[in-house]
N, C-alpha and C positions, 0 to 999 in steps of 0.2 A: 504494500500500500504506500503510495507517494504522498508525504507528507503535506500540506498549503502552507504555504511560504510565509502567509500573514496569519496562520492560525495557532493552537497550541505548542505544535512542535519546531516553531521556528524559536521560540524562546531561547535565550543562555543556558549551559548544563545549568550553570550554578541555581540560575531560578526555579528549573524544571527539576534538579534537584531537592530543592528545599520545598516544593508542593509539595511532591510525591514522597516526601520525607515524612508527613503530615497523615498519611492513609497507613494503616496497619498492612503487616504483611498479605492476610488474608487476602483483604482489597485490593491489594498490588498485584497480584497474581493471573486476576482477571484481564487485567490492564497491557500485560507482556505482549499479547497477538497484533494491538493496536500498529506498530510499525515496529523499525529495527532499532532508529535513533531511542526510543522510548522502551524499549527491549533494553538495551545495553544500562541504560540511568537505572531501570527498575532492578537488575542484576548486581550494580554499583551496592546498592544501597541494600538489598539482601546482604551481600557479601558484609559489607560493614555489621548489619545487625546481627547476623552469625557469628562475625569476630567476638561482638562485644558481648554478646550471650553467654559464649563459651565460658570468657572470662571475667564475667561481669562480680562484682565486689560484694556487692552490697545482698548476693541472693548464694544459698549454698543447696548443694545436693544431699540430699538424706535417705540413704539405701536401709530398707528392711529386707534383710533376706533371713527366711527362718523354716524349720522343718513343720509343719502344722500343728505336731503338738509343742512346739514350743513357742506360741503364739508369746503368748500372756509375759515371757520373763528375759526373749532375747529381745537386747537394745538396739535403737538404729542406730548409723554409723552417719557421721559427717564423710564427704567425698571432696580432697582435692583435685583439683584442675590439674591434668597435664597434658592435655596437645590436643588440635585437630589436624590433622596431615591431611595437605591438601587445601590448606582454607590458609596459609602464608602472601604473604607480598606480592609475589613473584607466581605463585600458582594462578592468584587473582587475575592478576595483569595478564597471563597467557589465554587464561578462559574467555576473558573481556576480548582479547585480540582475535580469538578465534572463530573462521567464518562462518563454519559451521553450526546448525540450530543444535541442542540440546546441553546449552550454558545450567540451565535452570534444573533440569533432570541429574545432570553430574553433581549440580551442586545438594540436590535433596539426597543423591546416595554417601555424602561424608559422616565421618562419627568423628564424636569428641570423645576424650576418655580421660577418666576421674580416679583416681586411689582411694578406694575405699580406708579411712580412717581407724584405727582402734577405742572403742568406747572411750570417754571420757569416765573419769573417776565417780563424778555423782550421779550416774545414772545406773544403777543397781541393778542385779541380776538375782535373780530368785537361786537361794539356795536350798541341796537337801534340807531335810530336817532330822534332827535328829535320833525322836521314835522311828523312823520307818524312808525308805526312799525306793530306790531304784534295785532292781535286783540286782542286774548285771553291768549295766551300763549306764552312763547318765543319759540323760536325751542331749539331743544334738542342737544344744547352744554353740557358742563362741568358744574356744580356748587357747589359752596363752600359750605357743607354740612357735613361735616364729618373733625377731625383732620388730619387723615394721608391718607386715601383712596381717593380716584380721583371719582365723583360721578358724575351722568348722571342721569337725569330726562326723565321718557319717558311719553308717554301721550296716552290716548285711547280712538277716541270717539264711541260713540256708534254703530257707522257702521262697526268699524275697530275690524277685527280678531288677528290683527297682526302687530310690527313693526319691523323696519330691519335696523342692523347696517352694514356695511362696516367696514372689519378690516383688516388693512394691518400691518405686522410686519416687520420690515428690520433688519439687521446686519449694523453696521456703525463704522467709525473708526474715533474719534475724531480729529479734526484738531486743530490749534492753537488759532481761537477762537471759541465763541458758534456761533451755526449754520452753521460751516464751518466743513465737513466731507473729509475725505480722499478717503473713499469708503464709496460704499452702497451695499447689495443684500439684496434680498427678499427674505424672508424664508419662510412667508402665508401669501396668501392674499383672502380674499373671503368676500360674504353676506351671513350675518344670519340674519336668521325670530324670531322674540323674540314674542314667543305665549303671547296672553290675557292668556290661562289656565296654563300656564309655570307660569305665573309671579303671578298669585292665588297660585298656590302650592307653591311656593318658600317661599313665604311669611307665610303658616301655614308649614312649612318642618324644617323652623329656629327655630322654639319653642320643637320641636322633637328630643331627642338627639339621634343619631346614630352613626354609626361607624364613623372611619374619611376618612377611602377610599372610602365610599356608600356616603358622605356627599358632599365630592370633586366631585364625579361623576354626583351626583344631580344639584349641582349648579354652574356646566362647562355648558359654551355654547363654540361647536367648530366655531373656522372658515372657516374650509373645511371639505368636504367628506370623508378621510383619517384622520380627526383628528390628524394633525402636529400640528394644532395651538388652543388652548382653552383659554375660559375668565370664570375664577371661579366668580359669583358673589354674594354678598347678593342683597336683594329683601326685601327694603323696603315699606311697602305703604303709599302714601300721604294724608294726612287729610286737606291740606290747600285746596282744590281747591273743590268751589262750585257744589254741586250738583244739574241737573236739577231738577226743578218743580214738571215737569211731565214727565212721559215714557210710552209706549205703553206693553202690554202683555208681548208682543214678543220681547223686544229690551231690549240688556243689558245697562247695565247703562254705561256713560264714566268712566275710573279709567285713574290714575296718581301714576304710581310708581317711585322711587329712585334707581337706579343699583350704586350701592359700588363695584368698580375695588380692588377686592381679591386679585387675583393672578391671573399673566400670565403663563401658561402652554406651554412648546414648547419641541416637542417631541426632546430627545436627539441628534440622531442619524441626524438628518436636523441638526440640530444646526452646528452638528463637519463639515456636507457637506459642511454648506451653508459660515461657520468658512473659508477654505482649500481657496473655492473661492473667497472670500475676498480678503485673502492673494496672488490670482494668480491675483487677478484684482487690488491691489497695484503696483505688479510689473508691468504688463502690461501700468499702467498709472501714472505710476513713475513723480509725479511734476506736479500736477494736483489737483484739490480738487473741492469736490461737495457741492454750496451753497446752503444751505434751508434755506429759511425765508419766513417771512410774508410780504407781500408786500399792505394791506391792511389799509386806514389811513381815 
């Protein structure tokens, strides 16, 4: 479509920037088919707000990941920022150059990725008690296992194919003290099935050196069907815990492995969405704040 010379798109970048700066991503989107001049500004300025989403200061990520029954007493984790590859300087600048239509499609398939934190000290964890507890094992909270990764114990007995986390990711905006948010949204939330044969290969796929994108892709578990949300982990195996006696033919034996919280993966493109609505749901509830805590003693 050829633009009119005296109409919209004859304006300065800098002016047609600062409109269209003014319309939420959403809105923006619709707008892209309009011409190329008007393509490329709407691209600009995605690009920018994915920048600053990734790393924006004032908003942090807060990963629950937990086996169902341990709903009630494992804590969620604060996530540091560490990279979007592919969303730098210079990657920008080649996309914007490039003649080719689908700028906008490359740019929805990037991910950012976050280190999932180690609890903070006041946020408590339900412990045994000490009439009565677990027979054999504890349930599969959190354990201290590793300097800087957040680790998780899973366990399999012999019947079991499979176990399954719940993971829910929110956007939050810190309030004045801890556990006090301003906002929350959700960016993904779902159940994964963590295979017995997933957690065997993981565990010889570590010793194998590979590329680093086949490596990352190996040892992501998503938490949805669309892949918004992924947990990179390593796959330790356990040697402390007693093997049976005896086993049948046909039965596999129980295993107990260690999952090492890698990195959190959260596709870009939800990030800046779920970022926008945050921001509408501050103003909306202007002087209000959302408490999280443990209420468990």
């Amino acid at each position: 479509m050829v633009v009119d010379s005296t109409g919209f798109g004859s304006l300065p970048n800098e002016i047609l920037f600062s409109i269209l700066s003014s319309f939420s991503t959403r809105n923006l989107l619709p707008l892209t088919p309009t011409c190329r001049h008007i393509h490329d500004i709407i691209l600009r300025i995605i690009q920018c707000r994915m920048l600053e989403a990734a790393a924006h200061k004032d908003h942090k990520l807060v990963l629950e990941c937990y086996h169902p029954s341990a709903k009630f007493y494992t804590p969620y984790l604060y996530c540091d920022y560490i990279g979007t590859p592919g969303l730098s300087l210079d990657d920008c600048n080649a996309l914007r150059a490039d003649e080719n239509s689908g700028s906008l499609g490359k740019l929805s398939k990037l991910y950012s990725y976050f280190r999932p934190l180690k609890p903070d000290e006041h946020r408590r964890v339900l412990r045994q008690h000490p009439a009565g507890g677990w027979p054999a094992l504890p349930p599969m909270g959190f354990v201290n296992k590793h300097e800087q990764l957040v680790c998780q114990d899973v366990h399999l007995d012999s019947h079991e194919l499979f176990s399954q986390l719940v993971t829910t990711t929110n956007l939050v905006k810190l309030g004045p003290k801890p556990g006090v948010f301003m906002s929350s949204v959700t960016i993904g939330e779902g159940l994964t099935r963590v295979w017995r044969n997933w957690l065997a290969d993981r565990t010889c796929c570590d010793t194998t050196p590979v590329e680093p994108d086949i490596e990352r892709q190996r040892k992501t578990l998503w938490a949805d069907s669309t892949n918004r949300v992924g947990l990179k982990m390593n796959v330790v195996e356990r040697t402390d815990i007693p093997q049976p006696i005896m086993l049948r033919r046909d039965e596999d034996p129980p295993v107990s492995y260690t999952l090492q919280y890698e990195e959190l993966a959260i596709r870009t493109s939800q990030l800046l969405l779920m970022m926008e609505q945050s921001f509408e749901q501050e103003v909306k509830h202007s002087g209000k704040a959302l408490v999280i805590g443990s209420w468990i003693y």
